[in-house]
N, C-alpha and C positions, 0 to 999 in steps of 0.2 A: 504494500500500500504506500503511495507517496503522499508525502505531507507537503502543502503547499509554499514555496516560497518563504511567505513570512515565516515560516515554522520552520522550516530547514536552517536559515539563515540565525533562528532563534537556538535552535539548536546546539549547531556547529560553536556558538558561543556560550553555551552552557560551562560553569566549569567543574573540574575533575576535586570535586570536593564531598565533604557530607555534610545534608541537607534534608529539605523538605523540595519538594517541587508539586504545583495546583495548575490543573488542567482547567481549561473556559474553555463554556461556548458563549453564544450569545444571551443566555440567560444568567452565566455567574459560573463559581467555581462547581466542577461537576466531580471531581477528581481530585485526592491529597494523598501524596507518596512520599516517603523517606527514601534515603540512599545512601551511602556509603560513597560512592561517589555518582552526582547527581547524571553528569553529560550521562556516562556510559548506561547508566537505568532509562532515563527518557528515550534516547536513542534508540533504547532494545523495544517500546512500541513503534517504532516504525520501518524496525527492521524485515522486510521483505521475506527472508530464510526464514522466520521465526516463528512458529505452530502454534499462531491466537487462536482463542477460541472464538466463538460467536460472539460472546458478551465482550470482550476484551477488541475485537472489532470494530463494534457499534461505539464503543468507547472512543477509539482512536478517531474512528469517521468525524464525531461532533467536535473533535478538540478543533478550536478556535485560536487558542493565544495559552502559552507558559509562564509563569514566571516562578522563581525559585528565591530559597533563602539557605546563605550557608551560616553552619555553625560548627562547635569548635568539635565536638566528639558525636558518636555515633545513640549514645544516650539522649545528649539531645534533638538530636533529632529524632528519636523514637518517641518522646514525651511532645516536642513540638509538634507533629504528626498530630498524637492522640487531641492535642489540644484546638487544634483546627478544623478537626473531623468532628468532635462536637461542638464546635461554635459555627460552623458553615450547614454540617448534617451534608454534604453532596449526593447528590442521585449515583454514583458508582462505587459509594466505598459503605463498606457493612458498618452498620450502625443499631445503637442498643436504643432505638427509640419507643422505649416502655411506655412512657405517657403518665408514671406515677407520681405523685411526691409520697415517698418511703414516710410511714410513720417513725418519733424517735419518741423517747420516754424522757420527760423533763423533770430536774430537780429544781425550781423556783429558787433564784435568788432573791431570799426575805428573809426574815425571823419566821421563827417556824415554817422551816418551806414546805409547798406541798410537791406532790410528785403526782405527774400527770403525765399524758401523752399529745402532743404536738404532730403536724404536719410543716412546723413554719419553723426555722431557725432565725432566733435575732440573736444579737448583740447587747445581752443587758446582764451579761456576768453569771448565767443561767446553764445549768451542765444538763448536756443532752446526751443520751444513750441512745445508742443504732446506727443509720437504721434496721428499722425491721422489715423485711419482705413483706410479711404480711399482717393487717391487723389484726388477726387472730392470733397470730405468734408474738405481738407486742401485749394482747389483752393475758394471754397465759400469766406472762412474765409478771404484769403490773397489778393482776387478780394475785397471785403467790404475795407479792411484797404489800398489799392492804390488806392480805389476811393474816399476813406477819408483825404487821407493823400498824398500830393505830395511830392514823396521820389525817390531819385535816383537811378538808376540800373547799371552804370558804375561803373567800376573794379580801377579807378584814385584812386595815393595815394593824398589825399587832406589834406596832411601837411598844415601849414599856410606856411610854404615858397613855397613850389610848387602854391599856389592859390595865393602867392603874386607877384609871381616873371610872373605870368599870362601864367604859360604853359598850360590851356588845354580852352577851349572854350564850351560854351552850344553847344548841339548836338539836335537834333527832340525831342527827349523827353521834352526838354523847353519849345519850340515854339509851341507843341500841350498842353501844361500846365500840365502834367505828375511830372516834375520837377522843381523847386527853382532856378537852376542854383547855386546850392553853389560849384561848382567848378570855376565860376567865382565873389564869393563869392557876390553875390545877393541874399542871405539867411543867418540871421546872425546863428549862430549854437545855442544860445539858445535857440531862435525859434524852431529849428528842431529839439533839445533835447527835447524841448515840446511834442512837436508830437511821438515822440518815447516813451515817459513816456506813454504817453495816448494809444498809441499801444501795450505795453506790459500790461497794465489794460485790455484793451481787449481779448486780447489774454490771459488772466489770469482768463477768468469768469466775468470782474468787470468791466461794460460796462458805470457805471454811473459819472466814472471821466470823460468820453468824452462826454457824453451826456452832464453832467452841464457845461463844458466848450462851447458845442457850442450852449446852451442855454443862456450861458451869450453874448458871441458873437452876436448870431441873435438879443437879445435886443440889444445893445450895435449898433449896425448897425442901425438899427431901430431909436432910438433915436437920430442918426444923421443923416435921412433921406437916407440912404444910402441902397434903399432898394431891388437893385438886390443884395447886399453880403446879406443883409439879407434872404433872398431865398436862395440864397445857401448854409447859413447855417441851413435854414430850411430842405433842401432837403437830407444834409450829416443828419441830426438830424433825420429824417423821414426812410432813412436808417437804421439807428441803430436801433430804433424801430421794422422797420419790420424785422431786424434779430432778435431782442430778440422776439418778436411775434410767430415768427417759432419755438423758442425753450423753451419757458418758460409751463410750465409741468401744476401747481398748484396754487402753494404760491410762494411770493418773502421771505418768511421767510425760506425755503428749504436751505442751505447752504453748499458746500463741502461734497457731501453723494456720496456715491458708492452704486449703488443697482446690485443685482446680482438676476439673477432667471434661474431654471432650471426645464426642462422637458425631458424625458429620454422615450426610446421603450426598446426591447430586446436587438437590437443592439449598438445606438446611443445614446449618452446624447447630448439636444439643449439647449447653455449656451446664453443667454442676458445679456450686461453689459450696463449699464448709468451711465455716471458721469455728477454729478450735483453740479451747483455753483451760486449763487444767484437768486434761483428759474429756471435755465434755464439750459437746455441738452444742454452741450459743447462737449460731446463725446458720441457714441451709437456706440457699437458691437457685432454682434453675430455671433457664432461657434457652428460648430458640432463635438462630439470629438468621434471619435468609441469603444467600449468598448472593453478591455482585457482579464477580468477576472470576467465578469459581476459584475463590482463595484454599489456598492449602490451610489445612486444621493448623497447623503451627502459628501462624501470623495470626487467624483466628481469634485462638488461644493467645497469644499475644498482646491483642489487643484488648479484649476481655479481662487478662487477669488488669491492667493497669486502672480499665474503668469502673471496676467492679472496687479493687482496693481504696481508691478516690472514694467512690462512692459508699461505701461502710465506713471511711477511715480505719481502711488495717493499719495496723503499726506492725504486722509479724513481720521476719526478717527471715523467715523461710517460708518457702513456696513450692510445694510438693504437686506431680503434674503426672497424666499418664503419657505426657510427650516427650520427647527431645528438644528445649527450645531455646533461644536465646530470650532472656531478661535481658537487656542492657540498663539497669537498674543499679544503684549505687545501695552498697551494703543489703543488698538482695540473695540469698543462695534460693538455687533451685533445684532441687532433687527428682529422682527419678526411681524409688523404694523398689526392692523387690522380695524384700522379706519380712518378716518381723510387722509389730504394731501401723508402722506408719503406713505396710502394705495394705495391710486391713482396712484399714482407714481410706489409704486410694480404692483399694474396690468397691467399698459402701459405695466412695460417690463416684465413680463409675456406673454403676449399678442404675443410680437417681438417673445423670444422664442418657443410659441405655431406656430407662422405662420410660422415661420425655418423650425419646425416639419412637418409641414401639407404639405410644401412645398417639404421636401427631401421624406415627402410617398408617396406622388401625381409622383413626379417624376420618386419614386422605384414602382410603380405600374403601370408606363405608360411603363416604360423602360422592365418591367414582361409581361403588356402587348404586345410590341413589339417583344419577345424574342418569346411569344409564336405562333405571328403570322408567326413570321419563319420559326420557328419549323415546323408550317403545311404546311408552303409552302415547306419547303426542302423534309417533307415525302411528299406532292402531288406530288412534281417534281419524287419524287422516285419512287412511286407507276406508275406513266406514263412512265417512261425510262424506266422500268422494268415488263410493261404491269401485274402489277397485278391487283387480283381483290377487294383487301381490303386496308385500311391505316395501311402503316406496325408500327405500336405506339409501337410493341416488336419487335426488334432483338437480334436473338440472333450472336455470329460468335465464330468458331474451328480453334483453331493452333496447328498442333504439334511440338514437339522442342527434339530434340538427339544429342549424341555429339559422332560422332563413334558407335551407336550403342549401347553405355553406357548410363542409365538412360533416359530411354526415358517418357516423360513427354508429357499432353495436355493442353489448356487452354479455357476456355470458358467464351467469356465478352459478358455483356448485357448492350443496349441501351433501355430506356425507352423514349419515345415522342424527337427523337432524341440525348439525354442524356445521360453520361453510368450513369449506375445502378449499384454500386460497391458492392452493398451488394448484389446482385447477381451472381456475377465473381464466376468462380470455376474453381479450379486446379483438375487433376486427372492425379495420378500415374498409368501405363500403366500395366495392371493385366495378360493378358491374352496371349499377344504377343513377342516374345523372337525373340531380333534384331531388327534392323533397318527398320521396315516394315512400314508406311506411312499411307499405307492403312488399313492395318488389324488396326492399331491403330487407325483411324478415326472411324470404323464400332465402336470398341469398345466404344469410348466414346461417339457419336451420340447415341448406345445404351442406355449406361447407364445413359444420361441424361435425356433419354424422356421416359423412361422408368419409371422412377424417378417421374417425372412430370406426369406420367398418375397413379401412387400407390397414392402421395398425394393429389391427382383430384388436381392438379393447373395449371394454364393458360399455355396454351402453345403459344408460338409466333409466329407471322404472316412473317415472312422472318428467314431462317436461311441461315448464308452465312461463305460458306468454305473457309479456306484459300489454294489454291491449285490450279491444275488442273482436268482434266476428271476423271484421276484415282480416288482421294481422294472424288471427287462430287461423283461418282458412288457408293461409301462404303458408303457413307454416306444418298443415296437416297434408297441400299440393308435395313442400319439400320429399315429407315423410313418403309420400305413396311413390314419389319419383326415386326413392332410394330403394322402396320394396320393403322399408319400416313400417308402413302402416297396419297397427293391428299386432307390432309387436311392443313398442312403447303406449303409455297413458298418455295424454294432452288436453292441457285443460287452456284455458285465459282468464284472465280478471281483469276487468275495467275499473278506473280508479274510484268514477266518480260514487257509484253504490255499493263499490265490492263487489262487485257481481261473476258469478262463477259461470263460463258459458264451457260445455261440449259441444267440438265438433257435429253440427245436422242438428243440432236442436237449438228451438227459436227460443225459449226460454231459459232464462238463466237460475240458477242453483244460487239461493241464500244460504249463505252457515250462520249460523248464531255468532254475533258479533263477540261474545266472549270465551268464543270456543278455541281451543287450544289450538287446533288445526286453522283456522284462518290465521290467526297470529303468526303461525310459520308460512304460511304462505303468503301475509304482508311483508314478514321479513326477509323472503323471499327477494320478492319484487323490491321494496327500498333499496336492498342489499345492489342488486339489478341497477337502478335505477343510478343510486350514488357510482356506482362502476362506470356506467356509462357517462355520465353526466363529466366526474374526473377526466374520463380520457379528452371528452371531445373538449374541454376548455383549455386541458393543455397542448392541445393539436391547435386549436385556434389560436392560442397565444404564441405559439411556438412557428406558424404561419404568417404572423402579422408581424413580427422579430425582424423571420428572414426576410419579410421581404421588402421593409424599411431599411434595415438593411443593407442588402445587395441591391438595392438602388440608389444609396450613397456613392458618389464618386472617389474611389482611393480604399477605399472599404471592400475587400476580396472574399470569396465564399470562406475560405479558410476561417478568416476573423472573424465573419459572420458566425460562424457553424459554432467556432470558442465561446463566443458571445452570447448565443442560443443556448447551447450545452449549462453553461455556469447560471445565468442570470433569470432565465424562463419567458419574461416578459420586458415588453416597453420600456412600461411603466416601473421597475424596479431599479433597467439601466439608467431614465431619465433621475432617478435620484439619488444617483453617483455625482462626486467633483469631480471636477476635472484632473486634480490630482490621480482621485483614485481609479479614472481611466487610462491613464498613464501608468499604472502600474501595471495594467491588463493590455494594452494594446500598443505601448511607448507614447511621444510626446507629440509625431506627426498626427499618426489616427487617429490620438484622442483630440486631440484641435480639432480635427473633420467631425468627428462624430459628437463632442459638445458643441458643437456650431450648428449641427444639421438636428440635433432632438430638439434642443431648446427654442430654435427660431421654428421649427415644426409646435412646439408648444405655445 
């Protein structure tokens, strides 16, 4: 594939550094790449020898304009990457666009704080926990630590002089034992700084400062005979347990690890995250992320563990993966387990990731299932409203399209099992018939399509349907009988203005129930028809009206004409070029001739 001029030239001046580099088109950046050394990476999409894919094609087609940023090491350029791909979001590069704002868990900065759950982070000296994937796995957490901890929920400023001077009174929260009452300062505050400290241990991984506290408590109660607190501190005790139970993996020697694992199809990569902190899963998440540019699971993965980390605020310093990958992350290790505790722990979330997978093809194969059972029922309904004798699985449908009699054009769209079939569609220039004629133009391309189809022995299809009335069905049913089709294909027509469904020899036309499924495909049908034809003939006409402005200019040669036709399409698109920027396309002589002769024509 050749890049055009400006891009070659842009190019060839790229330099041999590491970087970022951002693809445009005429809509903005579409494309954000890292490099190691930037020329030789951009280069390599437009290298010709080089086995792009499709998606990776379409990519290079739209690129417009480059520009690149160099930096000092290869890290940052991997974090500058990540940081422009979520601030741009580009249509070619995979992106985690969730749409959530993650809940966190709030400690209030106040006297007596409360502890709540948030969507909003501010800046008011306020300690947030998370986030949490889900609010169900934030409500776990923050139900465990209200049924641990009696803490307030009222919005009161509880200055010491507002609790002194006795302006607010316990409310239900009290008297059902929810709250201390430290608004009527029946809870002294070091007390409930306690509880706070021991709530954000928790809330931090580190469950075993509350545990030894109310294991000193329950003795402690115990030993003074006091033995319903001791029960309830057995029961708060008993708690904790069974949350850490639920989430402890392996080992309690496991500490601050992030594991990441990924499994990918053709379309989809399925990302699992776990963070782990004193043997125990505090956070699990998994994502689907669609693929782009059919990225390899590594870059993937790559890019995922950095905005994943961002986005929880890991601090781990080890990153355990079921891939081979570069981190280029400062004081990052990345491992790769294959035995022992940490293995175990990769497989769980492997596992998460495999079941995502299994899950979204179970789903893309029920949802393929259902699409096809449509399918057959839209063609049964068809074949019945339409009394035919087989399952129409091929349509085909005829539009013609003229503008005054000038350039008349046809179109031919095909639906397979309901579906169109675009690699089927065919346009056809009008050979034989001079003017505005309808008919003679139907016979002709009715001909020459099944004509077609009978030299290459290939299928012919089971409905064909005209766009038209009597006149156009009749040329097109002469077509049939002159090939010796007649009677082995269906032919129907519909007129636009009623919908009206006419067979060949009969004066009356066939109503379907306007919200029957079978008319609907056979509207779409015809639109489908209709817009095909319509497309060609207006780029024939513009594309006629070009050359032959044109090559009626003096100095203006069909070569430059045909350049000029090729790139621009229309007139109307050259006339709103400078004259600079035809100079770029045709040098400095033609384009004097050719801004001379649009504009004074305008």
């Amino acid at each position: 594939m050749a890049a055009n001029e400006k891009l070659k030239e842009k190019i060839a001046h790229l330099p041999h550094k590491p970087g970022i580099y951002k693809f445009f088109d005429e809509t903005g950046i579409i494309y954000v790449g890292k490099a190691i050394d930037i020329r030789k990476r951009v280069n390599s999409y437009f290298n010709r020898s080089a086995q792009h894919n499709k998606k990776t094609l379409k990519l290079v087609s739209r690129i417009q304009d480059i520009e690149f940023t160099i930096v000092d090491t290869e890290t940052d350029a991997f974090l500058l990457e990540n940081n422009l791909i979520k601030q741009y979001q580009p249509k070619y590069n995979i992106l985690l666009k969730d749409g959530k704002t993650y809940p966190y868990i709030c400690i209030v900065n106040e006297r007596f704080p409360r502890v709540m759950y948030t969507r909003n982070k501010i800046s008011d000296g306020s300690r947030y926990f998370g986030p949490y994937p889900s609010v169900t796995t934030m409500h776990v957490v923050l139900d465990l630590i209200r049924t641990l901890y009696p803490l307030r929920t009222c919005t009161y400023n509880l200055s010491p002089e507002n609790v002194a001077a006795g302006k607010f009174k316990v409310c239900l929260e009290y008297h059902i034992g929810n709250c201390k009452g430290p608004c009527e300062n029946l809870v002294d505050e070091t007390t409930y700084n306690q509880n706070i400290a021991q709530i954000k241990s928790i809330l931090s991984g580190n469950l075993s400062v509350a545990k030894n506290y109310f294991k000193e408590k329950m003795s402690a109660a115990a030993e003074e005979f006091q033995f319903e607190l001791a029960h309830q501190y057995k029961q708060k005790l008993d708690m904790l347990d069974d949350f850490q139970a639920k989430s402890t993996v392996v080992s309690n020697t496991l500490t601050n690890i992030d594991v990441f694992t990924i499994t990918s199809n053709e379309k989809c990569a399925f990302i699992n995250y776990l963070k782990v902190m004193n043997g125990s899963i505090i956070l699990t998440q998994s994502l689907e992320l669609e693929k782009k540019l059919d990225e390899p699971d590594e870059e993937i993965l790559a890019y995922v563990i950095v905005q994943l980390r961002h986005e929880y605020e890991s601090t781990s310093r080890e990153v355990i993966t079921n891939l081979e990958i570069r981190l280029p992350l400062d004081n990052i290790s990345v491992t790769y387990p294959q035995i022992g505790d940490k293995r175990k722990l990769l497989n769980l979330s492997l596992k998460n990731a495999l079941y995502l997978r299994k899950e979204h093809e179970g789903r893309q194969e029920k949802n393929k299932d259902l699409s096809e059972q449509r399918e057959v029922r839209v063609l049964e309904t068809l074949k019945k409203d339409l009394r035919l004798t087989e399952l129409p699985r091929h349509i085909e449908c005829f539009d013609n399209s003229n503008f005054q009699g000038d350039n008349p054009v046809a179109s031919m769209v095909c639906f397979k099992n309901g579906k169109p079939s675009k690699k089927d569609y065919r346009h056809y220039n009008i050979k034989t018939v001079v003017g505005p004629d309808d008919f003679a133009s139907m016979y002709e391309v009715v001909t020459r399509r099944y004509k077609r189809l009978l030299e290459e022995n290939q299928p012919l299809p089971q409905l064909i349907i005209i766009d038209g009335g009597k006149g156009q069905l009749s040329m097109a049913v002469k077509a049939l009988k002159d090939l010796n089709l007649w009677g082995q294909i269906a032919i129907i027509g519909i007129a636009k203005r009623l919908e009206e469904i006419f067979y060949p020899g009969d004066s009356l036309p066939l109503y379907i129930d306007k919200k029957s499924e079978s008319l609907m495909l056979i509207q779409r049908l015809r639109n489908e028809a209709h817009r095909f034809a319509i497309t060609f003939h207006r780029s024939k006409r513009d594309a006629g009206t070009l050359q032959t402005e044109l090559t009626t200019v003096k100095g203006i040669g069909p070569a430059t004409a045909e350049a000029l036709l090729t790139k621009f399409k229309s007139v109307k698109k050259l006339k709103q070029l400078t004259q600079e920027e035809l100079v770029q396309e045709v040098g400095e002589r033609k384009a004097a001739i050719l801004f001379a002769h649009l504009h004074a024509a305008s």
